[in-house]
Backbone as CSV, one residue per row, in Angstrom:
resi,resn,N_x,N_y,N_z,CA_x,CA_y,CA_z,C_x,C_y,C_z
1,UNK,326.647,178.777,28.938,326.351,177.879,27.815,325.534,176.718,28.344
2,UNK,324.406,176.743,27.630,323.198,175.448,27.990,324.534,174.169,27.802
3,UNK,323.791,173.051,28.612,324.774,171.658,28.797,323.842,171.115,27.553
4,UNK,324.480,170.235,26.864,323.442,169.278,25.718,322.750,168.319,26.363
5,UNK,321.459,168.586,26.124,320.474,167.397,26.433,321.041,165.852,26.087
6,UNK,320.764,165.641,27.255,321.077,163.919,27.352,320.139,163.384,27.213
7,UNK,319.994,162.225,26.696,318.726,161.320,26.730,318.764,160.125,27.375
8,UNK,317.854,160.022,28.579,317.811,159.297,29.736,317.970,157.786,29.595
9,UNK,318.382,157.545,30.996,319.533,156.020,30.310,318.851,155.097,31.533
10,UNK,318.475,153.824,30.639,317.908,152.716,31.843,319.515,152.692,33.068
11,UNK,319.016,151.099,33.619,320.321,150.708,34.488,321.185,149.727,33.152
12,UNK,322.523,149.880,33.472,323.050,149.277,32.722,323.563,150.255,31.132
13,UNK,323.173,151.460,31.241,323.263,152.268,30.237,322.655,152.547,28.992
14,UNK,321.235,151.314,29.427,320.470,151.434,27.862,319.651,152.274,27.571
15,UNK,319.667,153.411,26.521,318.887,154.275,26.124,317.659,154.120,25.755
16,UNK,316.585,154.924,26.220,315.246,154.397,25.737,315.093,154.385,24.290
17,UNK,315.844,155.030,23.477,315.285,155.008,21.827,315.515,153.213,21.471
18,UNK,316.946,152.881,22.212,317.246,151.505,22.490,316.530,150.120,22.693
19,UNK,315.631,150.505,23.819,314.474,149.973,23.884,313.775,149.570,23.437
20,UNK,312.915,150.582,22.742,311.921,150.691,21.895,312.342,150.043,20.661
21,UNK,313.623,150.391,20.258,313.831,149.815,19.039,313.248,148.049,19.744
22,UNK,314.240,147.436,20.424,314.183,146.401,20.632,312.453,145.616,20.874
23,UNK,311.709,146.680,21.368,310.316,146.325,21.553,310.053,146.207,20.274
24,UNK,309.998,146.756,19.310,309.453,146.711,17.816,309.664,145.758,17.384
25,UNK,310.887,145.295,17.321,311.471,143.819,16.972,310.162,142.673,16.820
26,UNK,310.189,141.918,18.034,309.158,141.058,18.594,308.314,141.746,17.679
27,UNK,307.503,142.501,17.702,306.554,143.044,17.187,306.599,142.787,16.033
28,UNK,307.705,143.192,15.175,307.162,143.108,13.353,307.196,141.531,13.082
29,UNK,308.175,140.335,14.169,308.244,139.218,13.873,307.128,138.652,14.182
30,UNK,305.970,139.057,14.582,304.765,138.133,15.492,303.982,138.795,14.619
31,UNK,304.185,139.687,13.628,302.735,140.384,12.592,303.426,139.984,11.179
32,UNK,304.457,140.354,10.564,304.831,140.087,9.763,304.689,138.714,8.941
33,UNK,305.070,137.655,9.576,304.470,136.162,8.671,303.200,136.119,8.948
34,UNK,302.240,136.356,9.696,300.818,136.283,8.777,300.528,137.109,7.584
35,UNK,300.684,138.529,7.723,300.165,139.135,6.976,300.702,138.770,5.683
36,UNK,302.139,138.473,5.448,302.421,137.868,4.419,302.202,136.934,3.660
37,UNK,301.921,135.678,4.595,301.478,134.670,4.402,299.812,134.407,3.734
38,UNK,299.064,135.338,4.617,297.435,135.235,4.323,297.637,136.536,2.720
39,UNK,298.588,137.540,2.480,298.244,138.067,0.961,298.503,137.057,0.094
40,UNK,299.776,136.851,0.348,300.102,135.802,-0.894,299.116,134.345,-0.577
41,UNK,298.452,133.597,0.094,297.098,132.749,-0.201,296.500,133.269,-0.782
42,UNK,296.008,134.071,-0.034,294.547,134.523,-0.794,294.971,135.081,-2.202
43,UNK,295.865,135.858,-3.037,296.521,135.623,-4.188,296.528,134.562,-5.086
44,UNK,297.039,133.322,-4.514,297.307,132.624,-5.046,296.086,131.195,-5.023
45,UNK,294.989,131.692,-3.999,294.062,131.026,-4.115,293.255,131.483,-5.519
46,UNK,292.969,132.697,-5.395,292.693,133.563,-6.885,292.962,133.346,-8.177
47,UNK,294.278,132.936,-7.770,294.760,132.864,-9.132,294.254,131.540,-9.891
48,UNK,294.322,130.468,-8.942,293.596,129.123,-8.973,292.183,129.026,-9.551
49,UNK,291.534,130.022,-9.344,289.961,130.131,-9.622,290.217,130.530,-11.123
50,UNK,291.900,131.252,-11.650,291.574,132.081,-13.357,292.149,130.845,-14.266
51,UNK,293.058,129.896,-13.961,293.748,129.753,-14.709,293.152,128.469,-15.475
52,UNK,293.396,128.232,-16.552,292.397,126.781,-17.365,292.066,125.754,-16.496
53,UNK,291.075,124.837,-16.858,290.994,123.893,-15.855,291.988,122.835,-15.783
54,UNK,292.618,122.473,-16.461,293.492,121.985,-16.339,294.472,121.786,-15.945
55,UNK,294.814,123.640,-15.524,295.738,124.101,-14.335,295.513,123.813,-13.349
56,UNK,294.082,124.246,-13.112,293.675,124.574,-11.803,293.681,123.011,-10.969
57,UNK,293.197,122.207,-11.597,293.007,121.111,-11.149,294.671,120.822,-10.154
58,UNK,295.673,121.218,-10.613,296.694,121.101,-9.946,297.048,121.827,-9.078
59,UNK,296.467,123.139,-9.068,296.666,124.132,-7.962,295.744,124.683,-7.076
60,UNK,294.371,123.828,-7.345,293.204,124.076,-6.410,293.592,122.894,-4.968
61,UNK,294.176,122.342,-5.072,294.234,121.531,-3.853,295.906,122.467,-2.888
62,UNK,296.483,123.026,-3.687,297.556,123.252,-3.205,297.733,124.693,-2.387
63,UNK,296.594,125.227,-3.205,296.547,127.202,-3.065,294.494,127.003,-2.468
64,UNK,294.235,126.406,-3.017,292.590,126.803,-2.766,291.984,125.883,-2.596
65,UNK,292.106,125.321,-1.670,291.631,124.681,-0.416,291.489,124.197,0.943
66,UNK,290.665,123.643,1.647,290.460,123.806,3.246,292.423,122.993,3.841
67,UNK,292.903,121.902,3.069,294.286,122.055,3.590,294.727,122.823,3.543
68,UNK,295.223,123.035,2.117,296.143,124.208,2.135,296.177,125.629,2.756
69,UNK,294.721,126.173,3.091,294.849,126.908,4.056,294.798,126.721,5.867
70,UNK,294.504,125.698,5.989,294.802,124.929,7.448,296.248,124.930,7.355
71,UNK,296.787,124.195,6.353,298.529,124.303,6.349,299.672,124.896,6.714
72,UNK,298.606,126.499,5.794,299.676,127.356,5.763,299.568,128.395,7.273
73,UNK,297.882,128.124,7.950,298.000,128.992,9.277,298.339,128.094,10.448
74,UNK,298.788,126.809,10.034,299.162,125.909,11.247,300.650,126.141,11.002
75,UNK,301.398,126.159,9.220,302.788,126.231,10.076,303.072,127.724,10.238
76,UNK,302.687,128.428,10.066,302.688,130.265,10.625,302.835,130.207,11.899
77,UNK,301.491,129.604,12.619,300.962,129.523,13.931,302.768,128.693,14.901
78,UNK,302.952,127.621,14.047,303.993,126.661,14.460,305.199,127.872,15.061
79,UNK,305.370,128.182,14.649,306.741,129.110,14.529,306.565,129.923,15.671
80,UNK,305.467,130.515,15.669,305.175,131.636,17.024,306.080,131.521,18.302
81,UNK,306.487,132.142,19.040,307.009,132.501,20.158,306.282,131.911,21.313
82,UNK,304.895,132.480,21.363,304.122,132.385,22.851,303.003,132.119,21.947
83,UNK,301.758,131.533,23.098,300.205,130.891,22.715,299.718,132.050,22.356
84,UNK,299.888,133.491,22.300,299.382,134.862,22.385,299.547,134.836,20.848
85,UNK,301.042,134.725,20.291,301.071,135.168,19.119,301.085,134.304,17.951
86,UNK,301.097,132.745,18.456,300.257,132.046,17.557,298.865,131.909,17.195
87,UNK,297.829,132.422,18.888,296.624,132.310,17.990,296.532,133.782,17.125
88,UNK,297.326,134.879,17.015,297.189,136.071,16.077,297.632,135.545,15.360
89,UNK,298.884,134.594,14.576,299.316,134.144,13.829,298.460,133.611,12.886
90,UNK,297.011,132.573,13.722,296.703,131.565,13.072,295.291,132.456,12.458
91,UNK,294.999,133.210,13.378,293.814,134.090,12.663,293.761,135.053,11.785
92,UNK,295.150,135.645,12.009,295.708,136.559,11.087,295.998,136.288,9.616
93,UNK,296.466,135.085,9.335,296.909,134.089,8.425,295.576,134.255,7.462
94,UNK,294.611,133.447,8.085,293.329,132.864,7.436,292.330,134.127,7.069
95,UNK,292.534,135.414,8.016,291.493,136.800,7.793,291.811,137.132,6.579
96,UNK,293.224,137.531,6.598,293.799,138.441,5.525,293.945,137.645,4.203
97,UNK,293.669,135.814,4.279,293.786,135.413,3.129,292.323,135.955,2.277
98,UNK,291.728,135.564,3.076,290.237,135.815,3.037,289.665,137.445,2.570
99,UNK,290.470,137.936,3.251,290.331,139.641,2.197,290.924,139.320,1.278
100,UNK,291.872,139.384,1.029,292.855,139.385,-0.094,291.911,138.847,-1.204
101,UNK,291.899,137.752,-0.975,290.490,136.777,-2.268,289.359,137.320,-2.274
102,UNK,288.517,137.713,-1.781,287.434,138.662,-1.948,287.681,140.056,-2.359
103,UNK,288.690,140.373,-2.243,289.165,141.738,-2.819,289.028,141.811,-3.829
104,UNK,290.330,140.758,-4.190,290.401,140.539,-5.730,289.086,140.137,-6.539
105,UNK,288.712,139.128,-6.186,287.058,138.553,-7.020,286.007,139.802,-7.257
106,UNK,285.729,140.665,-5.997,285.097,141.950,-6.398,285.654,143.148,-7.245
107,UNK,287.100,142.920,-7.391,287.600,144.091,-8.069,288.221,143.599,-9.686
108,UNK,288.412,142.631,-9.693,289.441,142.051,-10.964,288.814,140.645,-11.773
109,UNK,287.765,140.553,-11.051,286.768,139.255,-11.960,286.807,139.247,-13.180
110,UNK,286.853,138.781,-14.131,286.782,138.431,-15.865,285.426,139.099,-15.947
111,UNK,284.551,138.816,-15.570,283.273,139.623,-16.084,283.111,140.934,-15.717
112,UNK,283.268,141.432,-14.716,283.450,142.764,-14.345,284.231,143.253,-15.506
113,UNK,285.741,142.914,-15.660,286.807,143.238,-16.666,286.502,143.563,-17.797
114,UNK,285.403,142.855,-18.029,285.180,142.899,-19.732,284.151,143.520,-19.846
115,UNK,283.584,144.111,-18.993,282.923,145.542,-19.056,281.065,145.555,-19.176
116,UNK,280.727,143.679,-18.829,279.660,143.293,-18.411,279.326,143.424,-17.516
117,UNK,278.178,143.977,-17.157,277.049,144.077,-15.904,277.584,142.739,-14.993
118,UNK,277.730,142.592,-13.654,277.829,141.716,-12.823,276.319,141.461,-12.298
119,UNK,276.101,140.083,-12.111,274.712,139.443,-12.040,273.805,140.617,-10.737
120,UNK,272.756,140.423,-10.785,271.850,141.294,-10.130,272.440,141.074,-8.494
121,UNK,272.693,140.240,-7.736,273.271,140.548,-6.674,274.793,139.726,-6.276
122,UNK,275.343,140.112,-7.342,276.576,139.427,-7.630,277.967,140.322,-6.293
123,UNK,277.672,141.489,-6.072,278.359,142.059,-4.758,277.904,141.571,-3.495
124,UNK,276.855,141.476,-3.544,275.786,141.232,-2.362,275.959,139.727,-1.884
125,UNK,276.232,138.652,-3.118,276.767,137.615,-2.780,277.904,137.266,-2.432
126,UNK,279.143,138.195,-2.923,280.146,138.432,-2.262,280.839,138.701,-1.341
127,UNK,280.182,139.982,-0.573,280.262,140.292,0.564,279.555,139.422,1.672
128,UNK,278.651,138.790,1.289,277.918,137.675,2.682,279.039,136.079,2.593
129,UNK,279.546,136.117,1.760,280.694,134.880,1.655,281.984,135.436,2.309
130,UNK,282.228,136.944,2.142,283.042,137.309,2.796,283.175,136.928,4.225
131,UNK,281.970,137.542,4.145,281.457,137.907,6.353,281.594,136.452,6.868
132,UNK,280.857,135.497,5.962,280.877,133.937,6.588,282.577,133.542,6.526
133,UNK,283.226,133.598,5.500,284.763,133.032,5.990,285.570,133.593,6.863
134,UNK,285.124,135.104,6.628,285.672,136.108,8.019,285.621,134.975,9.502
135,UNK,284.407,135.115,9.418,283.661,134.373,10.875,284.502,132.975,10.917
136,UNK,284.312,132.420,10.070,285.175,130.834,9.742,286.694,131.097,10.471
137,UNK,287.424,132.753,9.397,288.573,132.544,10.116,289.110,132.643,11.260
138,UNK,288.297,133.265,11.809,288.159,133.832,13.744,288.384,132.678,13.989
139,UNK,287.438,131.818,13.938,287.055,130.486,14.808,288.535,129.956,14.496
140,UNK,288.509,129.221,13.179,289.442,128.543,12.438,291.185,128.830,12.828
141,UNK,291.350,129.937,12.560,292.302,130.698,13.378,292.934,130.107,14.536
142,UNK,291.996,130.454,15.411,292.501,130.155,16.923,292.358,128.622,17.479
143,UNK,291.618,128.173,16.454,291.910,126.743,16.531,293.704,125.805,16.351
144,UNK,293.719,126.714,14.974,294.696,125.989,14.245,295.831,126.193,15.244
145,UNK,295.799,127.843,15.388,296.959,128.255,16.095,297.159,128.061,17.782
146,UNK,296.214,127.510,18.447,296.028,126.872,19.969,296.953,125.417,19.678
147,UNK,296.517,124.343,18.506,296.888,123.317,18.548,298.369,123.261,17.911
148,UNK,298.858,123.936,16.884,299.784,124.478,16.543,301.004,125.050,17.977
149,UNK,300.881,125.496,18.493,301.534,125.792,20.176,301.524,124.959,20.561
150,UNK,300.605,124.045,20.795,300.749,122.721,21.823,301.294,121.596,21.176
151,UNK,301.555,121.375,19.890,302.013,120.433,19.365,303.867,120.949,19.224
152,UNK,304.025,122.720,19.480,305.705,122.805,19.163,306.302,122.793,21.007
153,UNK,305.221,123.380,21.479,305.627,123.082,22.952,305.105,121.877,24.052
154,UNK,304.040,121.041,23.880,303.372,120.591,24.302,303.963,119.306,25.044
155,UNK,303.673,118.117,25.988,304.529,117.335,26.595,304.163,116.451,25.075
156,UNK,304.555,114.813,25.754,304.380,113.978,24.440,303.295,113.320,24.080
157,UNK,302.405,113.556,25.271,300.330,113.359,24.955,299.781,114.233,24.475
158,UNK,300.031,115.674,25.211,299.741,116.859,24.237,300.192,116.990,23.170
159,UNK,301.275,116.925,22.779,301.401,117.024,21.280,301.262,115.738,20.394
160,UNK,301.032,114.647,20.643,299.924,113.736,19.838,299.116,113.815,19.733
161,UNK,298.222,114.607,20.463,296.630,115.059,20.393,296.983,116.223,19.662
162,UNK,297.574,117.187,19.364,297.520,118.416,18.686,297.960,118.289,17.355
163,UNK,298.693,117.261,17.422,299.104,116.535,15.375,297.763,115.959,15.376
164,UNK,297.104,114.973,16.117,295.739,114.362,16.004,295.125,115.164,15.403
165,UNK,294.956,116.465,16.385,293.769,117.138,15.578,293.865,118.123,14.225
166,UNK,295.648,118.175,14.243,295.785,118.811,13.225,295.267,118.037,11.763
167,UNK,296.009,116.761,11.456,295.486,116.307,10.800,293.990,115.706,10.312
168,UNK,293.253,115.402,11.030,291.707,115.633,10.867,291.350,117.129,10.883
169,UNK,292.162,118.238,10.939,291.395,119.437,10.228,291.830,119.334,8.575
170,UNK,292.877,119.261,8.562,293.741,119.014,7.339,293.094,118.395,6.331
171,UNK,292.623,117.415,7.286,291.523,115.890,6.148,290.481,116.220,5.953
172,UNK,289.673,116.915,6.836,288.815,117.051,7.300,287.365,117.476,5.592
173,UNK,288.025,118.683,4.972,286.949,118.777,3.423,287.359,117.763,2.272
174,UNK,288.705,117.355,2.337,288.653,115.795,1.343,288.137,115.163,2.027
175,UNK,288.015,114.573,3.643,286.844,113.130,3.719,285.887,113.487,3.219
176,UNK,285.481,114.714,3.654,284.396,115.122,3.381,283.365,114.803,1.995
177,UNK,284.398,115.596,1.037,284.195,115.425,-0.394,283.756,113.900,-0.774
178,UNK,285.113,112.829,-0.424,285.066,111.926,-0.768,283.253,111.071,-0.634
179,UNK,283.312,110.991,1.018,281.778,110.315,1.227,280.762,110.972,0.300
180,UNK,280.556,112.403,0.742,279.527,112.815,-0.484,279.282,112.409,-1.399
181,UNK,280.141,112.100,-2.311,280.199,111.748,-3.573,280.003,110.454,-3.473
182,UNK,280.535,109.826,-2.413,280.188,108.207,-2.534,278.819,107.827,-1.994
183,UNK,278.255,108.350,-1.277,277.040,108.240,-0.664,275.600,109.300,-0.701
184,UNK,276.217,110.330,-1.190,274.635,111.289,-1.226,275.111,111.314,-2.787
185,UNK,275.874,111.657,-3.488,275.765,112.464,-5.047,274.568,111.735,-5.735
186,UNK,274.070,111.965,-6.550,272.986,110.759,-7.133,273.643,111.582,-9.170
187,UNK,273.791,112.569,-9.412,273.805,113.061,-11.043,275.417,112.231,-11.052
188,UNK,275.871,112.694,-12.306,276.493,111.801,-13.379,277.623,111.854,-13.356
189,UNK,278.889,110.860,-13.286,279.886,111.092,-12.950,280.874,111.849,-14.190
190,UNK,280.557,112.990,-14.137,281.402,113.540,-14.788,282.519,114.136,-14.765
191,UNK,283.358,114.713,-15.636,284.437,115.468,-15.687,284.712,116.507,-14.069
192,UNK,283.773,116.725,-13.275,283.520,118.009,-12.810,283.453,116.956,-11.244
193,UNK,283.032,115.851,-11.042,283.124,115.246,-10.144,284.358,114.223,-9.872
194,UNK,284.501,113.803,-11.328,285.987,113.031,-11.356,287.110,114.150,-10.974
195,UNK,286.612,115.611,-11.335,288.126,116.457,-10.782,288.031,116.129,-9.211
196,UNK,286.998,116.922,-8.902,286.731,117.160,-7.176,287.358,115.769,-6.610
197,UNK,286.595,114.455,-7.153,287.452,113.419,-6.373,289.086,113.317,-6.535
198,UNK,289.594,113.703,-7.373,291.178,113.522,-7.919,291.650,114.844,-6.809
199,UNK,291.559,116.177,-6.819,291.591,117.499,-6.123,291.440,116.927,-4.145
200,UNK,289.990,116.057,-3.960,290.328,115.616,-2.820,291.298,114.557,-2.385
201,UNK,291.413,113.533,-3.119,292.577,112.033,-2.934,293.626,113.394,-2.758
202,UNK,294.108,114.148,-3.570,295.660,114.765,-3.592,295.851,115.338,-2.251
203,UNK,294.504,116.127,-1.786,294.583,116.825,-0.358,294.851,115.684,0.885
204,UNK,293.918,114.412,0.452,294.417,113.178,1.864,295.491,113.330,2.177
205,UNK,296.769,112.813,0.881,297.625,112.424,0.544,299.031,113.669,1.198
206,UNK,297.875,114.674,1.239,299.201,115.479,1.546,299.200,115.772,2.741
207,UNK,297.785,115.681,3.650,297.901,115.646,4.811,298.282,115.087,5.618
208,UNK,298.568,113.551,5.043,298.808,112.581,5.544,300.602,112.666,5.456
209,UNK,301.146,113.095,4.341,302.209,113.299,4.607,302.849,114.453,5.353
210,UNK,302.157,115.405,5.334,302.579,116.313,6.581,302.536,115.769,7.796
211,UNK,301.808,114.439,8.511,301.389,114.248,9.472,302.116,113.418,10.170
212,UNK,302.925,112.802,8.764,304.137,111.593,8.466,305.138,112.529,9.034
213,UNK,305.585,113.346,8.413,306.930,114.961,8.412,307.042,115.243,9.661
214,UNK,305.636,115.377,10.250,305.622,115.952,11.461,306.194,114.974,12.701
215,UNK,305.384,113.481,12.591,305.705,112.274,13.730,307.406,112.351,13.520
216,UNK,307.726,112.114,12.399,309.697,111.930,12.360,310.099,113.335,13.058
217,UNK,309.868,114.087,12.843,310.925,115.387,12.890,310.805,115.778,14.486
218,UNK,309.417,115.697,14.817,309.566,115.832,16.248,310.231,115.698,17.430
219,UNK,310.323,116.331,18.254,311.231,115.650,19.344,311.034,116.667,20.750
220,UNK,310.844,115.667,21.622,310.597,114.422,21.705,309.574,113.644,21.096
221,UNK,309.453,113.214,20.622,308.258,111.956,19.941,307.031,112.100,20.747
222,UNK,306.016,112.219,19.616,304.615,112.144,20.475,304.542,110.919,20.496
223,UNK,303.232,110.876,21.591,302.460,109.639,21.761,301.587,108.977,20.651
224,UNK,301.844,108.049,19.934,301.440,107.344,18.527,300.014,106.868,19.219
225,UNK,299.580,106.486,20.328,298.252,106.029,20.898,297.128,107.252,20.875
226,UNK,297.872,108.562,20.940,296.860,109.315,21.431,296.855,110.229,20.067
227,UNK,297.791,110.039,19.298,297.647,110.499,17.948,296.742,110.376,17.169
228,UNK,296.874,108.898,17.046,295.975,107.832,16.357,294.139,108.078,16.701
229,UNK,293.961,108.149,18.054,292.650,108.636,18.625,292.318,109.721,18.389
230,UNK,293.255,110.995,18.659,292.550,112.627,18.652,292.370,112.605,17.022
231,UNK,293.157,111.825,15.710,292.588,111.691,14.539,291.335,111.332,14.032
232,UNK,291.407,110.155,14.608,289.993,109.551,14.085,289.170,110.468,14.964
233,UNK,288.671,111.102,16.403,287.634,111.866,16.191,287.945,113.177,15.700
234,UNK,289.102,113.736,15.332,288.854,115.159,15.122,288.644,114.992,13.208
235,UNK,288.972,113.952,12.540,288.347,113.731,11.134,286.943,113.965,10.867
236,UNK,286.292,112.970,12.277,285.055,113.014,12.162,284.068,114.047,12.562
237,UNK,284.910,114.575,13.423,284.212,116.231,13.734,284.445,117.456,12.464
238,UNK,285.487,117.207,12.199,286.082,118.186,11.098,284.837,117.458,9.556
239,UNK,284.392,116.517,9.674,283.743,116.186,8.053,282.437,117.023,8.855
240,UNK,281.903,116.451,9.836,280.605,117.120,10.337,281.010,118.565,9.866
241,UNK,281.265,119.274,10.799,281.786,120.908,10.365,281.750,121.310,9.104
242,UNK,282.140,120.118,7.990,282.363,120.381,6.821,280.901,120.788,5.897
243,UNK,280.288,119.355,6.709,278.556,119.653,6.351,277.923,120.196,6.348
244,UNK,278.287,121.165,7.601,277.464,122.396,7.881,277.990,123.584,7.238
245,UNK,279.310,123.481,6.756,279.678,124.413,6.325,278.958,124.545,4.727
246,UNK,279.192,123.642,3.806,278.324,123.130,3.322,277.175,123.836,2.931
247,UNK,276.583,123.385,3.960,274.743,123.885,3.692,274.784,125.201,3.899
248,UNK,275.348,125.523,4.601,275.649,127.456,5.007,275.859,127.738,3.370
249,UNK,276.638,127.612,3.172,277.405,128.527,1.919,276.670,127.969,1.081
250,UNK,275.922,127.107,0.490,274.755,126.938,-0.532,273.812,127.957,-0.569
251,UNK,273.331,128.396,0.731,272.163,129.710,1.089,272.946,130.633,0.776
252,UNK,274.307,131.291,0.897,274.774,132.664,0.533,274.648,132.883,-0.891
């Protein structure tokens, strides 16, 4: 009579199916909150673009915009284990929001829906906005999620410089907005510019209180000197960036 196959046993008696299970683990926890995180944005950035303006005005700063998606791949990124799987965290976050919303806009648009011709290169403009935020989120990504690591592990200079720069990314398309409007806009202050300024004040406001959330809760306490500095230039790098981003996406 054949003996029953055994299945081979580390030291200590652990079975490889054992193992493996345990390898998977780590694994679905280091993929799982982005991918979740970047459907439901990009969802709910979408949804922001359908709903009256009157809605939207309340949920374009919260779901569909440059904070709120800095936000949501910095605290993703936050959580990570190791610098490995926060910057997948932080890029992962921002890619898949970024499909998700282009998905939807090419497949479920109101005009498409209603069974009108979409403008002569109305895909074509889609897909090159795609490719550019794609590219955005690579970069963007591994930004968020580098400084994100160094601000949950970092000593107490490093992680004042990594809230620094978090928050001037955070700020970074409301300053933006704001000067524009105060210094280049020249047409008429209307309904459509009074939102954008109200939509940006709300984004300051919230960055600033995340930034507040963040100095208390910390521990050990960052450095308030070097906070204060990696802000003011990473604001001012982050509005530049903004400019260029800007003029890019006017040409698509």
């Amino acid at each position: 009579m054949m003996a029953e196959h055994s299945e081979p046993r580390l030291s200590g008696g652990v079975r490889m199916t054992e193992l493996k299970a345990l390898g998977r683990r780590p694994v679905r926890r280091e993929v799982l909150p982005p991918v979740l995180a970047g459907v439901a944005l990009g969802m709910a950035a979408f949804t922001a673009d359908l709903v009256p303006e009157a809605v939207g005005r309340l949920l374009v700063p919260a779901f569909s915009s440059g904070f709120a998606w800095a936000a949501v791949a910095l605290a993703v990124s936050y959580y990570a284990a190791t610098l490995r799987s926060a910057l997948v965290a932080g890029v992962g976050t921002l890619a898949l929001a970024t499909l998700t919303y282009y998905s939807l806009v090419a497949s479920l648009s109101r005009q498409w829906l209603s069974g009108s011709a979409p403008p002569p290169d109305g895909l074509g403009s889609t897909m090159r906005a795609s490719a550019f935020w794609l590219a955005g989120s690579l970069l963007g990504g591994l930004v968020l999620g580098y400084f994100a690591h160094v601000l949950r592990t970092g000593t107490t200079r490093n992680a004042g410089m990594a809230l620094g720069v978090a928050l001037g990314l955070l700020a970074g398309e409301a300053a933006y907005t704001l000067l524009y409007i105060a210094f280049v806009w020249l047409g008429p202050m209307d309904s459509f510019v009074w939102t954008r300024l109200g939509a940006a004040t709300v984004q300051l406001l919230l960055a600033a209180a995340a930034a507040l959330v963040a100095l208390r809760l910390r521990r050990p306490p960052v450095s308030l000197r070097v906070f204060l500095m990696a802000a003011a230039v990473a604001t001012v790098a982050s509005i530049a960036s903004w400019h260029l981003i800007e003029s890019v996406r006017m040409t698509l």
